[in-house]
N, C-alpha and C positions, 0 to 999 in steps of 0.2 A: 504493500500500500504506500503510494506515495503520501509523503507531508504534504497535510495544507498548505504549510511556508515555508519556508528554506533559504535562509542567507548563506551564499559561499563564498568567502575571502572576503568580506566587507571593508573597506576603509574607509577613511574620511577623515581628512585635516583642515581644521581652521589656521589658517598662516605657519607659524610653524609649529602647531601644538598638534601631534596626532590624536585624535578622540577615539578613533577606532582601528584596530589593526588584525585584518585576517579574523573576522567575525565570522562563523558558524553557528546557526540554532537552527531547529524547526521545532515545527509544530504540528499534530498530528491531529483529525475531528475529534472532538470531543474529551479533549485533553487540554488540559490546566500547566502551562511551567511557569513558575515561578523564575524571576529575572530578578537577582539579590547583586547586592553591593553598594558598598560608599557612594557618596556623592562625589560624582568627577567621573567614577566608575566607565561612562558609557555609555550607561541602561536609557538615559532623557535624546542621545542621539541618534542612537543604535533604532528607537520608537517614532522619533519624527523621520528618520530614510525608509520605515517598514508602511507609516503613512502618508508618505510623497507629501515632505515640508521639506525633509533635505532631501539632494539629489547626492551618494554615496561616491568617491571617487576610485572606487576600486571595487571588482568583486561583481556579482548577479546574485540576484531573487527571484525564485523559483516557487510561483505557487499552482497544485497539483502537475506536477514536474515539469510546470514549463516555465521557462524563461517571460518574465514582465518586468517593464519600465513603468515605473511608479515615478512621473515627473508633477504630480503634485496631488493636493489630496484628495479632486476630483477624481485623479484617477485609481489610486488605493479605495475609496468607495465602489467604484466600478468593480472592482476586484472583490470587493465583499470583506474591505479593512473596514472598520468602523474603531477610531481612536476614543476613550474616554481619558483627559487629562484631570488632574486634579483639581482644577481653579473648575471643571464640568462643564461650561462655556454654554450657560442658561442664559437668558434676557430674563432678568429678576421682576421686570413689568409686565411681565405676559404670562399667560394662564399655562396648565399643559398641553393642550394640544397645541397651543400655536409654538409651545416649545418642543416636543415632539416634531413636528414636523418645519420647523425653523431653516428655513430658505430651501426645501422643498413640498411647499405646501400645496394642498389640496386646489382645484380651483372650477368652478363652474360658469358657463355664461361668458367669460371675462372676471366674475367678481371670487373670491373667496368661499369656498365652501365649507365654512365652518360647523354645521352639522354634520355633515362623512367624519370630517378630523376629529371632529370629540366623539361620534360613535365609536371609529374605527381606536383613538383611543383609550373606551372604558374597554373594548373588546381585548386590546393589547395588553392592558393589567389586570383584565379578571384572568385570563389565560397563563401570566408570568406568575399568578400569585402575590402581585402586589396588592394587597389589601390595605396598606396607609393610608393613601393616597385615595380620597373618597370626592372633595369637592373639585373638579374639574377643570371648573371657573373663576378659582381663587387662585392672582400673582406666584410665582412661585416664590418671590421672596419669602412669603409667610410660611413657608414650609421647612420642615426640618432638613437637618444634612443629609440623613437617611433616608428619607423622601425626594429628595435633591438629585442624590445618589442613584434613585432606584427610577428615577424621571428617563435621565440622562443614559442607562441603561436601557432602558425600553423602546428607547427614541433609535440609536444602536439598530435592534432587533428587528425594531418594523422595518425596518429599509433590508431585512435582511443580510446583516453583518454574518459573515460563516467564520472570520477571523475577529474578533475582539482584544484588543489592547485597553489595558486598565493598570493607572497611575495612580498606584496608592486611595482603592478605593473605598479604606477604610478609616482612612487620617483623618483625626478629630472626631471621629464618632465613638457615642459610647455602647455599652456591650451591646444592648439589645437591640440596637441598630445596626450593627455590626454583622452580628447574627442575619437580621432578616436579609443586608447586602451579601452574605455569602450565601445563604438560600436559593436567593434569584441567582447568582454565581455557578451553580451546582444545581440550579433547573434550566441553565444554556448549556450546561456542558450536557448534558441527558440529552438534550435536544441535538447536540452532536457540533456543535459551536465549539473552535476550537482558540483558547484565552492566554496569550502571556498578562500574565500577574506581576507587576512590579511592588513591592513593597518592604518596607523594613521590618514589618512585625514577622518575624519567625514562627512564632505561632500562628497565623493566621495562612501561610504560606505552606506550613506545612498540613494543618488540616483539609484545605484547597489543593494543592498541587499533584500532580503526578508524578512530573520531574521536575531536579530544580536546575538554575543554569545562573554559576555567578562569575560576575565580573569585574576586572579590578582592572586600573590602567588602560582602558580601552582594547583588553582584551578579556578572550572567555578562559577563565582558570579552568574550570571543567563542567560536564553536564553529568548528573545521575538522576536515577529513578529516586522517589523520596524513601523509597523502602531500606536503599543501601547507605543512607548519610543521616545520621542525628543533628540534630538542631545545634551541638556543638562543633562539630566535624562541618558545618554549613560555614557559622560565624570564625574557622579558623580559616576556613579558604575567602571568605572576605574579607578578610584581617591580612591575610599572610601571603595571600594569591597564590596559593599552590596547594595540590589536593591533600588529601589524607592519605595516609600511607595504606589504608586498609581499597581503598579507592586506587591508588599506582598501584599494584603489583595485582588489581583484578582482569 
């Protein structure tokens, strides 16, 4: 089975700082890898060339084994990327659906067809299981982070995202928020949605994950399934950039 995505040799330098060097991941349907490391690491460039914000100077991406140009982020949509960054990039004065479908919106006659849009999304969140999220037609400012979260996720899904990119999408929330974002997490992946997970909670990464994949220096120390590396043996190749000894000699 070929990966849903696949970076081979990546690179990419800002003047003379190399941010990335001979990058290697994929990703597989319906699998979760977690992408760990410091900040500087990579992992914020490595996700804008996998969403055509940057264009990579070295290396190809291969999604379902064929070679694509992702020269910007209309066209990683095409592709079935859908990025969720941490800041979520909601318009805090407009309701859910016009945030849900925010600059590809519904349209009838010439005018706006905001009945489809809010049908179409109570029908998107009673399906995901978002059940927060009840009033409609109330700002999303007023909504919590985990409703924010769980918005911006959905929005994603209706356009049919098969790859999902997610920036720390549980920072600043507290548990039982948390919880319900990895829920919906782990009802895309069932769905066969296949997610790099960025995040520093180790906990949370390793509950979600399948494999994990970190990186220090603008390169990948290693990748393993989450079965073969502890949560300390993760934080020494973050730390240290080089695997576990139990990891080299497998």
């Amino acid at each position: 089975m070929n990966p849903l995505i696949e970076t081979r040799h990546i690179s990419k330098h800002f003047g003379g700082v190399q941010a990335l060097d001979d990058v290697n991941v994929t990703l597989y349907p319906g699998e979760v890898v977690g992408l760990l490391g410091h900040n500087g690491a990579g992992k914020s460039t490595l996700i804008k060339i996998l969403s055509g914000a940057y264009a990579a100077d070295g290396g190809e991406i291969l999604i379902d084994g064929q070679p694509v140009t992702l020269g910007s982020p209309r066209d990683a949509q095409r592709q079935g990327i859908e990025t969720i960054y941490q800041n979520l990039a909601l318009a805090d004065n407009l309701d859910v659906p016009a945030n849900i479908f925010l600059g590809r919106e519904l349209m009838r006659g010439g005018r706006l067809d905001e009945d489809t849009m809010e049908l179409e999304a109570r029908k998107l969140l009673d399906r995901l299981g978002v059940v927060s999220v009840r009033n409609l037609s109330q700002p999303v400012s007023g909504f919590s982070g985990g409703q924010r979260q769980s918005i911006a996720i959905s929005r994603a899904v209706y356009f049919q995202a098969r790859i999902l990119i997610m920036d720390e999408p549980t920072a600043a929330l507290g548990p039982q928020e948390t919880a319900q974002v990895n829920d919906l997490i782990l009802s895309l992946k069932r769905e066969g949605v296949g997610i790099f997970l960025i995040s520093h909670d180790l906990h949370d990464v390793f509950d979600l994950a399948d494999r994990l994949t970190v990186m220090k220096n603008g390169r990948v120390v290693g990748t393993a399934p989450k079965e073969d590396i502890t949560p300390d043996e993760a934080l020494e190749m973050i730390i240290a950039g080089k695997l576990p000894r139990a990891l080299q000699t497998a």
